[in-house]
Residue frames as qw, qx, qy, qz and C-alpha x, y, z in Angstrom:
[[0.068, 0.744, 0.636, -0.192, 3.45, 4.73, -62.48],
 [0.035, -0.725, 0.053, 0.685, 5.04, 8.08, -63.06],
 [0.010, -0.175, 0.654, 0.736, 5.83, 7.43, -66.92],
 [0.035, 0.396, 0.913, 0.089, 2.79, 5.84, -67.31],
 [0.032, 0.825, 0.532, -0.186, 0.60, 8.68, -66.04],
 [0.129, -0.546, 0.244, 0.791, 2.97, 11.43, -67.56],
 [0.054, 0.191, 0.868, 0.455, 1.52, 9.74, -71.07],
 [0.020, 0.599, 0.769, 0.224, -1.91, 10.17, -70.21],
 [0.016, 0.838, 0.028, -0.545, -1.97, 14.09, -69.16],
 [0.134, -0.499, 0.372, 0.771, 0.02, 14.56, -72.20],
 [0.077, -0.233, -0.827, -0.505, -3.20, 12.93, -74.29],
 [0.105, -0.693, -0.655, 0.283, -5.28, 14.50, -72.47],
 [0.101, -0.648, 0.090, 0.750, -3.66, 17.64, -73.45],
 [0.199, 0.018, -0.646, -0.737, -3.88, 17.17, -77.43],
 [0.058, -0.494, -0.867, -0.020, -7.00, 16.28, -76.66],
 [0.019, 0.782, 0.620, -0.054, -7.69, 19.34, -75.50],
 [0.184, -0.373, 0.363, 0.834, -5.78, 21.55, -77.69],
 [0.139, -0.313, -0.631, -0.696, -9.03, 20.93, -80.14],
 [0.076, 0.676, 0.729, -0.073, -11.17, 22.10, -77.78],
 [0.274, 0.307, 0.190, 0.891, -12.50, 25.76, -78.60],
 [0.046, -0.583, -0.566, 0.581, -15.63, 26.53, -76.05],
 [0.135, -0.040, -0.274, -0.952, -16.94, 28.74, -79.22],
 [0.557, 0.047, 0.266, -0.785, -20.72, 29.33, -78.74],
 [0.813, 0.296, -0.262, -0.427, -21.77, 27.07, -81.81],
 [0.765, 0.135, -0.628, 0.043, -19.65, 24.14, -80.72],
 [0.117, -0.415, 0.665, -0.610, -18.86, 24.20, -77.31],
 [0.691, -0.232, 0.386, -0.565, -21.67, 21.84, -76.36],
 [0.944, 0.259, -0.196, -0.060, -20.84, 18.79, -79.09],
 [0.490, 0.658, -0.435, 0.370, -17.08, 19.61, -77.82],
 [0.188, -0.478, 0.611, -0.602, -17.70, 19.03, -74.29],
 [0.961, 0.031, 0.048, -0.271, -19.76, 16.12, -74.50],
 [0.888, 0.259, -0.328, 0.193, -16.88, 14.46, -76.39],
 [0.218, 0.492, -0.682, 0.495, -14.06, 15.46, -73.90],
 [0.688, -0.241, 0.278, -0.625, -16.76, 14.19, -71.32],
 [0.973, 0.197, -0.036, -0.112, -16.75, 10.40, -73.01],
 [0.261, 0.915, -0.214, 0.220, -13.16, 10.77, -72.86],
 [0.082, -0.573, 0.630, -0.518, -12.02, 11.65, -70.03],
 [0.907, -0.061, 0.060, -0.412, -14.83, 9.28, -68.54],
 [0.978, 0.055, -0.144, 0.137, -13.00, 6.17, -70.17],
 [0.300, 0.636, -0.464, 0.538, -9.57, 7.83, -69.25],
 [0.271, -0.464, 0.631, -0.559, -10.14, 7.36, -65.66],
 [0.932, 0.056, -0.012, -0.359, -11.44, 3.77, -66.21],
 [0.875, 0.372, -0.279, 0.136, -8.54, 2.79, -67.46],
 [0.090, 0.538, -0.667, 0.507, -6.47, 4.27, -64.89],
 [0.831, -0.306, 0.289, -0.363, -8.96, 2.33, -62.26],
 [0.979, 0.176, -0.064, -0.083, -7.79, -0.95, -64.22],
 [0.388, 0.628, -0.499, 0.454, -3.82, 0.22, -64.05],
 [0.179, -0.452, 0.653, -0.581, -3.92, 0.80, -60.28],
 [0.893, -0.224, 0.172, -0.350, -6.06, -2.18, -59.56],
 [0.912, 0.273, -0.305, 0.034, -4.10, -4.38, -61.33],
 [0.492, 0.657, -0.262, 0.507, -0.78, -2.77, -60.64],
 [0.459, -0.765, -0.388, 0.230, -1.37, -1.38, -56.93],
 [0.104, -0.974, 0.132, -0.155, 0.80, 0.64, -55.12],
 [0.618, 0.261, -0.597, 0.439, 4.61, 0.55, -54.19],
 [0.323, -0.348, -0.618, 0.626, 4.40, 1.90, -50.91],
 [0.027, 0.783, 0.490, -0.383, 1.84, 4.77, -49.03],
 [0.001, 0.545, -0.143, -0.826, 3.76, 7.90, -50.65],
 [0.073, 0.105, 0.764, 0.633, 2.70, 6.50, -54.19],
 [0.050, 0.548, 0.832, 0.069, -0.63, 6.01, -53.16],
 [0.307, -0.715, -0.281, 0.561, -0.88, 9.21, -51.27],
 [0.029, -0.233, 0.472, 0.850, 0.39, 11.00, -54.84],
 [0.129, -0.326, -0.822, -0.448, -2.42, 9.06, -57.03],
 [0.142, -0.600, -0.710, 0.340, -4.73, 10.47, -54.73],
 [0.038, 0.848, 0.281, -0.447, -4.40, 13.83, -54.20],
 [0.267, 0.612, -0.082, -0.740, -2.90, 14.66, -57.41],
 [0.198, 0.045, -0.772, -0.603, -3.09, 12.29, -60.72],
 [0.061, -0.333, -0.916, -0.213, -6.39, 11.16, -60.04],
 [0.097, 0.802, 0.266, -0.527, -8.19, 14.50, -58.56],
 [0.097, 0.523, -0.215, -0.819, -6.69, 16.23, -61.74],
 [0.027, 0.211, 0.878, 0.428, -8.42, 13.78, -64.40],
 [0.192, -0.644, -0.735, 0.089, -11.76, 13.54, -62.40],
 [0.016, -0.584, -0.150, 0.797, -11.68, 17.26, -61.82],
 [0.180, 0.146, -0.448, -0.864, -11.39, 18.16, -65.67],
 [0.087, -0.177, -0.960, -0.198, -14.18, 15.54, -65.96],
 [0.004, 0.786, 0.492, -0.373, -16.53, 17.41, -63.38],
 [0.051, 0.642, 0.073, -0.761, -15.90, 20.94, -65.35],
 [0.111, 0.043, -0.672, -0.731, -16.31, 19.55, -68.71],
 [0.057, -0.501, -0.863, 0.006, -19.95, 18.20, -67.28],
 [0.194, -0.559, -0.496, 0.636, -20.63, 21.29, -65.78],
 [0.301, 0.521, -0.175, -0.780, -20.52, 23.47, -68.72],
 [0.109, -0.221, -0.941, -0.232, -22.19, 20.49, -70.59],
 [0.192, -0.415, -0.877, 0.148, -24.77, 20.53, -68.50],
 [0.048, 0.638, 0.097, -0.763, -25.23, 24.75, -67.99],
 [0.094, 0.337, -0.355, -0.867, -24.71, 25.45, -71.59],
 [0.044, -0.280, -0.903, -0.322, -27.37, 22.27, -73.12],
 [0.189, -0.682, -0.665, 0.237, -29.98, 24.57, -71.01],
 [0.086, -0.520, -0.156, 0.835, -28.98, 28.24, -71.03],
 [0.428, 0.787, 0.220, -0.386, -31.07, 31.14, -73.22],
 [0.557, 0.806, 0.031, 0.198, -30.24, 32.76, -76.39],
 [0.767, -0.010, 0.117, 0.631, -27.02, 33.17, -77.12],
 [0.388, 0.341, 0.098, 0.850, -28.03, 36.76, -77.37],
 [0.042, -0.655, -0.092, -0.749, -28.88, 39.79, -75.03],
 [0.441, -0.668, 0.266, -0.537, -29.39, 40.30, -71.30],
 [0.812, -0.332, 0.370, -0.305, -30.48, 37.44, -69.94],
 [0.849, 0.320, -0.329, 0.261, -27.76, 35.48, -72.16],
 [0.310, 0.433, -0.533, 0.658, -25.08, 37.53, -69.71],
 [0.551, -0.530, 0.210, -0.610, -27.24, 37.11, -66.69],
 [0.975, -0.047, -0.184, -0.112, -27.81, 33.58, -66.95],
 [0.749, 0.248, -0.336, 0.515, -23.86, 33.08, -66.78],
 [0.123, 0.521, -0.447, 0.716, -23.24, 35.84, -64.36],
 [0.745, -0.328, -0.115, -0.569, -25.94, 34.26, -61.90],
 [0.960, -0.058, -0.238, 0.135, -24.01, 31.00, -61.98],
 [0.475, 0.471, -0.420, 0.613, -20.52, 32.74, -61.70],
 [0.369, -0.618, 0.373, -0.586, -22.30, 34.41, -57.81],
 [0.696, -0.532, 0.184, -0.446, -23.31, 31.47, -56.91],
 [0.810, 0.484, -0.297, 0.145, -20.46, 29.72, -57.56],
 [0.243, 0.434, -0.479, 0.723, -18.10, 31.84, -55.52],
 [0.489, -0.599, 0.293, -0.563, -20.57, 32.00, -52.48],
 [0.995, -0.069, -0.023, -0.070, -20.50, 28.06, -52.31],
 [0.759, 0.236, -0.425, 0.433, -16.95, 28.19, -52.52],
 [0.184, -0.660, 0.210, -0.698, -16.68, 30.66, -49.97],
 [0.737, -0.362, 0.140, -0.553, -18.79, 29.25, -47.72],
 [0.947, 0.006, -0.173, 0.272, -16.69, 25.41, -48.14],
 [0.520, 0.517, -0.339, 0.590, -13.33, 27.58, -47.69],
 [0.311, -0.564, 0.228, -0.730, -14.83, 29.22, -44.41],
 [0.847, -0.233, 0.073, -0.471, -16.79, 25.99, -43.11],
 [0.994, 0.044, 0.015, -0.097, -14.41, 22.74, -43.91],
 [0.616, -0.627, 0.411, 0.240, -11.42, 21.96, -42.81],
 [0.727, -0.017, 0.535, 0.431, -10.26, 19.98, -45.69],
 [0.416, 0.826, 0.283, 0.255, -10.70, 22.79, -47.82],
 [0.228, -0.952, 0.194, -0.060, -8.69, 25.29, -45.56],
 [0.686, -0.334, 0.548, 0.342, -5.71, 22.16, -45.74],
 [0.768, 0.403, 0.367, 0.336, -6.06, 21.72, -49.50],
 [0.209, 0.925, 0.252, 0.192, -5.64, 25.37, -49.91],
 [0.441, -0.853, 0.237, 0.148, -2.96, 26.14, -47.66],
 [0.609, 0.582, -0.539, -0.010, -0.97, 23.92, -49.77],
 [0.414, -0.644, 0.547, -0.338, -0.33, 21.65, -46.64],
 [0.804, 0.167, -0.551, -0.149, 0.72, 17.91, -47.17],
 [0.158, 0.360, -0.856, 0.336, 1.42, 16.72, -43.33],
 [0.673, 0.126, 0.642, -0.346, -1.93, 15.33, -42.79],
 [0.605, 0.280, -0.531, -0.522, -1.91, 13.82, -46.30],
 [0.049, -0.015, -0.995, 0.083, -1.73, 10.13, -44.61],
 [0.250, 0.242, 0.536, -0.769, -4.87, 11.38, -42.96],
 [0.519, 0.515, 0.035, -0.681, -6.98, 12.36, -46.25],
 [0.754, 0.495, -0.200, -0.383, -5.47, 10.22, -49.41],
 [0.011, -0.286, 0.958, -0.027, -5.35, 6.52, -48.13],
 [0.509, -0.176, -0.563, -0.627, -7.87, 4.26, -49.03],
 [0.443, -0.173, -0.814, 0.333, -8.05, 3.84, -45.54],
 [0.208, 0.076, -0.161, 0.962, -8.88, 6.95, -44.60],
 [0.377, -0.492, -0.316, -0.718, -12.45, 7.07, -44.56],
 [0.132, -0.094, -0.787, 0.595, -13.67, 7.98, -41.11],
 [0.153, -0.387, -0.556, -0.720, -17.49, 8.05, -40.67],
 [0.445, -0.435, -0.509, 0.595, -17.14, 9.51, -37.35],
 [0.138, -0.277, 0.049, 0.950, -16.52, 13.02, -39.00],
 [0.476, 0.625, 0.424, -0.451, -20.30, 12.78, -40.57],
 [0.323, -0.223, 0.575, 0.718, -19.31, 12.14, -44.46],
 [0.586, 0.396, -0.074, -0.703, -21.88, 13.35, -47.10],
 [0.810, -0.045, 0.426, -0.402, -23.84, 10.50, -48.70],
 [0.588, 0.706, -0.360, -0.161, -22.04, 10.12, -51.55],
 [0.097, 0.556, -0.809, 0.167, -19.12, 8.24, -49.70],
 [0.775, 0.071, 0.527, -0.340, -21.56, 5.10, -49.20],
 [0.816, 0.569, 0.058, -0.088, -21.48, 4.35, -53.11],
 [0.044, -0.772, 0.609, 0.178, -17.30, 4.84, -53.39],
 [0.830, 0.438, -0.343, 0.039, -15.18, 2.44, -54.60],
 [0.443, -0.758, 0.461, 0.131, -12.60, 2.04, -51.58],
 [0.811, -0.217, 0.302, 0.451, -10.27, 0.17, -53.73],
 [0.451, 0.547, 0.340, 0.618, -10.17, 2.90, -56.26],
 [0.174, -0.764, -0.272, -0.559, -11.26, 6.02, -53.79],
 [0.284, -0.123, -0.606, 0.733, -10.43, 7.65, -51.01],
 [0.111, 0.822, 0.549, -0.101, -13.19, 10.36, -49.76],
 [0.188, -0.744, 0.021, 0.641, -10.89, 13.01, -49.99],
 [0.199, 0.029, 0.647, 0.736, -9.80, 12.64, -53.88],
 [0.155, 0.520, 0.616, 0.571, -13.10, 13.58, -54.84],
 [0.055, -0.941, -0.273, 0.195, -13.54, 16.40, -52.79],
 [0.276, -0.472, 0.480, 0.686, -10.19, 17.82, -54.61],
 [0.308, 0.406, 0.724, 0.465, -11.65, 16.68, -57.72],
 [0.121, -0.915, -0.380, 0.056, -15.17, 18.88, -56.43],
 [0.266, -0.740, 0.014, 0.617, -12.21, 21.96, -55.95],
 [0.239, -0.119, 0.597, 0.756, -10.24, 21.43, -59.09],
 [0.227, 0.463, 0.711, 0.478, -13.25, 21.16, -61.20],
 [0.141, -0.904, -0.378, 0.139, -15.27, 24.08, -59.65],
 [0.304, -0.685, 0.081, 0.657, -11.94, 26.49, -60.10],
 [0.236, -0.089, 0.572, 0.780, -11.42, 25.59, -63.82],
 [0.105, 0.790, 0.572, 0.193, -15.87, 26.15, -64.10],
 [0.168, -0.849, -0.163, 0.473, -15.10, 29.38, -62.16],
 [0.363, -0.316, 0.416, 0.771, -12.70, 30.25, -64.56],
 [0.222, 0.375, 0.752, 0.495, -14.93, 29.32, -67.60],
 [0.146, -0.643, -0.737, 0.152, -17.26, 31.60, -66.02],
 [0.251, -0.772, 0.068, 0.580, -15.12, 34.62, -65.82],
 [0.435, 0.002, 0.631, 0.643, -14.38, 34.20, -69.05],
 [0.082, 0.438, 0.741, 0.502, -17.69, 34.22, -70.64],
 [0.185, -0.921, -0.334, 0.071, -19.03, 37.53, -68.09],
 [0.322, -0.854, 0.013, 0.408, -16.33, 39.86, -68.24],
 [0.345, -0.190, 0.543, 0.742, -15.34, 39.56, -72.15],
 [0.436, 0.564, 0.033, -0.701, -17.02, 40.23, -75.38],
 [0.320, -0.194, 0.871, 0.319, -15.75, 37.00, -76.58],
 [0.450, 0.343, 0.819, 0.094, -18.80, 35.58, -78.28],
 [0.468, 0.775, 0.408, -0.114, -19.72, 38.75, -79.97],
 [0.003, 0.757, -0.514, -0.403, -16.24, 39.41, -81.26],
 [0.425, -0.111, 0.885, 0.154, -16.35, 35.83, -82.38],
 [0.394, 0.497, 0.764, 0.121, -19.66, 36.47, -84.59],
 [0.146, 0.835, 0.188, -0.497, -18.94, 39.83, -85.43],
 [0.494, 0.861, -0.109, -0.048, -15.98, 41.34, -87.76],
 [0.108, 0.751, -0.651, -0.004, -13.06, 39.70, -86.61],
 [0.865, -0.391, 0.290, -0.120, -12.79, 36.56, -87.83],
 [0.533, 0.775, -0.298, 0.164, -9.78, 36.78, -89.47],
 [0.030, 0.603, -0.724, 0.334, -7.65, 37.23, -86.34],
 [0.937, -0.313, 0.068, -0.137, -7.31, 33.63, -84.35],
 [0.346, -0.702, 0.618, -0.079, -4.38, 32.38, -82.91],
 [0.764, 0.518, -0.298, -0.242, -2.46, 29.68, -84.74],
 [0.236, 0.538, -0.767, 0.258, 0.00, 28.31, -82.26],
 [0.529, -0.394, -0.741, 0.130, -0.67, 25.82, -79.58],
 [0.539, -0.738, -0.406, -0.023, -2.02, 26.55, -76.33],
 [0.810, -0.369, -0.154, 0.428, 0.77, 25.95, -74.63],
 [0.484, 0.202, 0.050, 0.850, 2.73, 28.96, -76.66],
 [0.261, -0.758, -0.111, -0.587, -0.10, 31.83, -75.62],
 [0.682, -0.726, -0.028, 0.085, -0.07, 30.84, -71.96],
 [0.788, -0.135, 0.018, 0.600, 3.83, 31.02, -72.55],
 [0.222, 0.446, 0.151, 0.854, 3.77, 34.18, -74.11],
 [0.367, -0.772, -0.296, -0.427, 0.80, 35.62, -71.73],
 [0.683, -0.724, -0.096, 0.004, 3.42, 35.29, -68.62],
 [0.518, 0.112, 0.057, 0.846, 6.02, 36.61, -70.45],
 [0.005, -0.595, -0.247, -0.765, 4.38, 39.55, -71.08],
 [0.430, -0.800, -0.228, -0.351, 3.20, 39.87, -67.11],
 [0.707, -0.519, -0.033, 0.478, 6.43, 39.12, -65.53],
 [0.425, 0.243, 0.178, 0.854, 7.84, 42.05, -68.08],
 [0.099, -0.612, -0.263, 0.739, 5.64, 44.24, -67.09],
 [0.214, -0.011, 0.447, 0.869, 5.04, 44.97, -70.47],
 [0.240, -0.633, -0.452, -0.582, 1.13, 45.83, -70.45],
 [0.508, -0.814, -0.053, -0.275, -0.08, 48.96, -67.99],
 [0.139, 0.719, -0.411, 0.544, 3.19, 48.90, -66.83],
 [0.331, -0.149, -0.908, 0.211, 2.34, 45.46, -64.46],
 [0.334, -0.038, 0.415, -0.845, -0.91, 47.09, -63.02],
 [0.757, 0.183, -0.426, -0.460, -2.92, 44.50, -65.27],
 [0.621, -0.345, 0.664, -0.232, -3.24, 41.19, -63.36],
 [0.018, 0.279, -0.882, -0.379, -2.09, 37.87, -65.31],
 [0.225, 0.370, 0.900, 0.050, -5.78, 36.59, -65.45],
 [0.345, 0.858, 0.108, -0.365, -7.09, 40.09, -67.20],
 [0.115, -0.525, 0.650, 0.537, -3.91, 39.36, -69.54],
 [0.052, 0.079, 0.957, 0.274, -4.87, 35.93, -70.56],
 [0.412, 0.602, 0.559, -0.393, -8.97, 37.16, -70.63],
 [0.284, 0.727, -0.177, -0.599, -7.76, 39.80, -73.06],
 [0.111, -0.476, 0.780, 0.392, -5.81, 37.35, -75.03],
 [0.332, 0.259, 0.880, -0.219, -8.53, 34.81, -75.14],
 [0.391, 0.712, 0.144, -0.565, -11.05, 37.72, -76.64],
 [0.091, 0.672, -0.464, -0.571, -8.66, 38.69, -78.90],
 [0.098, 0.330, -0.890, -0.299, -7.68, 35.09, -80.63],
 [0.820, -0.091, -0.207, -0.527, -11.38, 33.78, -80.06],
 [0.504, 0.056, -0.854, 0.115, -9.27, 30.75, -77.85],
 [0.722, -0.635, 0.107, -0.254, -10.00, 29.00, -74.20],
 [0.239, 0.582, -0.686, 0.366, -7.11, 28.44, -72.53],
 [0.790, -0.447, -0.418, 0.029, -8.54, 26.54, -69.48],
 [0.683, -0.674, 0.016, 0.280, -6.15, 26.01, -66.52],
 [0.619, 0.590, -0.379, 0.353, -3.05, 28.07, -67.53],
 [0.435, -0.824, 0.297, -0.208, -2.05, 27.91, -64.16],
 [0.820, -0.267, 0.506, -0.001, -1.23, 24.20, -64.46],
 [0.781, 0.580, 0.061, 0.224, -0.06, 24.42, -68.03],
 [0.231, 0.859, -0.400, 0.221, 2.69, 26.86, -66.61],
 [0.514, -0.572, 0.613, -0.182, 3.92, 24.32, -63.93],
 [0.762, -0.323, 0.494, 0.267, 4.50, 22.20, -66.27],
 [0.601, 0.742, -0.023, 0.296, 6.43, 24.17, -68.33],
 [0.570, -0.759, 0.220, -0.225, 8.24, 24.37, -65.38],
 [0.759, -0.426, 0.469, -0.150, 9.28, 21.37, -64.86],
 [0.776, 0.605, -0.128, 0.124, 10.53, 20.65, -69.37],
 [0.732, -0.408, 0.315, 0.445, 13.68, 19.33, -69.81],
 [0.550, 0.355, 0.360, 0.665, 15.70, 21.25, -71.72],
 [0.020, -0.043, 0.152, -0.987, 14.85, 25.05, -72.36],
 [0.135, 0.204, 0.851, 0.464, 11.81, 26.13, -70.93],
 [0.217, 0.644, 0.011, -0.734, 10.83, 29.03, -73.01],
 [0.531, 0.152, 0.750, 0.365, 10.27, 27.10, -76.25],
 [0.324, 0.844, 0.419, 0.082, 7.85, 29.48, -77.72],
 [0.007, 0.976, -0.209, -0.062, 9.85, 33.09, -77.10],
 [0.556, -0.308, 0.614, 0.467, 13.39, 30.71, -78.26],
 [0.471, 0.414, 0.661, 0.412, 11.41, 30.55, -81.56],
 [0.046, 0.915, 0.346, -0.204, 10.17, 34.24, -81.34],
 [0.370, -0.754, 0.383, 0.384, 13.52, 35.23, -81.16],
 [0.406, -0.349, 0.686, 0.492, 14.71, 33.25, -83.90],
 [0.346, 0.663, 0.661, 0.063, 11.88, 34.20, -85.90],
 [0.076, 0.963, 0.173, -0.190, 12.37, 37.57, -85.40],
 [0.564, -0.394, 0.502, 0.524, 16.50, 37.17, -86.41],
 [0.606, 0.353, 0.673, 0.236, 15.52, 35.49, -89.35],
 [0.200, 0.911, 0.280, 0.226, 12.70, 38.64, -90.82],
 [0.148, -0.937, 0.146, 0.282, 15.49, 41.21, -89.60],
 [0.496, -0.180, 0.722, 0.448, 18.32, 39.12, -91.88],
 [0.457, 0.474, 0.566, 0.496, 16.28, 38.86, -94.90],
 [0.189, 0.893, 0.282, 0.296, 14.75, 42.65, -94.55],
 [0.517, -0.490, -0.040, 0.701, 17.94, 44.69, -93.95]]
C-alpha cells in the first residue's frame, strides 16, 4: 500500500506544480484539479476495496492520513472553485473585502470547532492513542450525536472521522489561500509592471529555499515569520505555493541529500565564480 500511495501524492504533485491560482485562470485551473483529484480518490476506493487491509495499524494510517490528505486537497480546490466562480471585480474594495470577509469567518468557525469538539482538540494535539477510537471503519458511534452527513457514508470506504480531518486539512490550506490573496498585492503586481520576474524552478525548490532563508535568519534578522517569508516570495514570483508545510516534511523524509535545490545553488554559484575570475 505504501509504494502504491507514495505514486499517487507524487502525481498529484506534478499535477499541481501547473497550478498558478493567477486571477485570469485560477477558476478553469481549479475546476480541473477538482475532476482530478475527484477520480484520484475513486480509484483509491477501488485499491482498498479490492485490496483491504493487512491488519488495524494499516487501516488506521489510510484513514487519518493518505485518504484525509487527498479528500482534503479536494475540499480546498472546491472551495476556491466555488468562492472565486461568484466573487466581484477583480478590482477595488469590495474585491479585498469579499476575500477578507471569508478569511473572518473562516477563522471564527475554526475557532469555535477547536474550542467546542473534542476531535479537533485530539487531531491538533498531534495525539494518536485514541486513533483505534476515530479511524476504524468501525468506529462510528451514533451515541455521540453525529452530524447528518454520516448517514450517506460509505462504511467500507469511510470512517466518520477521515472526513472531519479532510474538513481540517482542507479548511487550513483555504485559510491559507485566503491569507494569501488579503495581505499581498499579488494580483496587482501580477497585472501591473512586473511581469518579467516569475520564478522558474519547481515548487518544491522555493519552499526549499524559503526555509533556508528563515532558519538563517537571513531576512529582519529572524523577526519575519516563515509564512510572511513565503507570502513575500509568492508576491514577488507571481507563484502559489499551497501547503509548504507538507511539502517540507517530505523533503524530510528524501533519500539521499535533502537540500537538492541549495546543492545546486552552490554548484551553480562555483561554476559563475570559475568562469568569471
Amino acid at each position: 500500500m505504501e509504494q502504491y500511495f507514495r505514486k499517487v501524492f507524487q502525481d498529484i504533485h506534478k499535477e499541481e506544480e501547473k497550478v498558478t491560482l493567477h486571477v485570469e485562470t485560477v477558476i478553469p485551473e481549479t475546476l480541473e484539479m477538482i475532476l482530478y483529484l475527484s477520480k484520484v480518490l475513486e480509484e483509491a476506493k477501488t485499491y482498498i476495496l479490492e485490496r483491504g487491509f493487512c491488519d488495524e495499524q494499516e487501516e488506521i494510517h489510510f484513514f487519518r492520513n493518505i485518504k484525509p490528505s487527498i479528500y482534503g486537497k479536494l475540499m480546498y480546490y472546491n472551495r476556491i472553485y466555488k468562492m472565486e466562480v461568484v466573487r466581484p471585480t477583480s478590482k477595488g474594495k469590495i474585491y479585498g473585502n469579499y476575500f477578507a470577509k471569508e478569511k473572518k469567518r473562516l477563522k471564527r468557525r475554526h475557532n469555535h470547532f477547536l474550542k467546542t469538539n473534542p476531535f479537533y482538540i485530539y487531531y491538533h494535539s498531534g495525539r494518536t492513542d485514541e486513533d483505534h477510537k476515530y479511524f476504524l471503519r468501525s468506529s462510528f458511534n451514533f451515541r455521540e450525536g453525529l452530524e447528518n452527513h454520516a448517514f450517506d457514508l460509505d462504511k467500507q470506504f469511510s470512517t466518520y472521522y477521515d472526513y472531519l480531518t479532510a474538513r481540517i486539512i482542507g479548511r487550513e490550506l483555504f485559510y491559507e489561500y485566503l491569507h494569501f490573496r488579503t495581505t499581498t498585492r499579488f494580483d496587482k503586481i501580477a497585472n501591473e509592471n512586473h511581469r518579467s520576474i516569475y520564478w522558474t524552478e519547481s515548487k518544491a525548490a522555493l519552499i526549499e529555499l524559503i526555509y533556508a532563508l528563515h532558519a538563517a535568519k537571513a531576512i529582519s534578522g529572524g523577526q519575519i515569520s516563515l509564512n510572511k517569508i513565503a507570502v513575500t516570495c509568492q508576491a514577488l514570483f507571481k507563484i502559489e505555493l499551497q501547503d509548504i508545510h507538507h511539502t517540507f516534511h517530505r523533503m524530510k523524509s528524501r533519500s539521499g541529500s535533502r537540500t537538492l535545490f541549495l546543492n545546486q545553488l552552490v554548484n551553480s554559484l562555483e561554476t559563475y565564480m570559475d568562469k568569471n575570475i
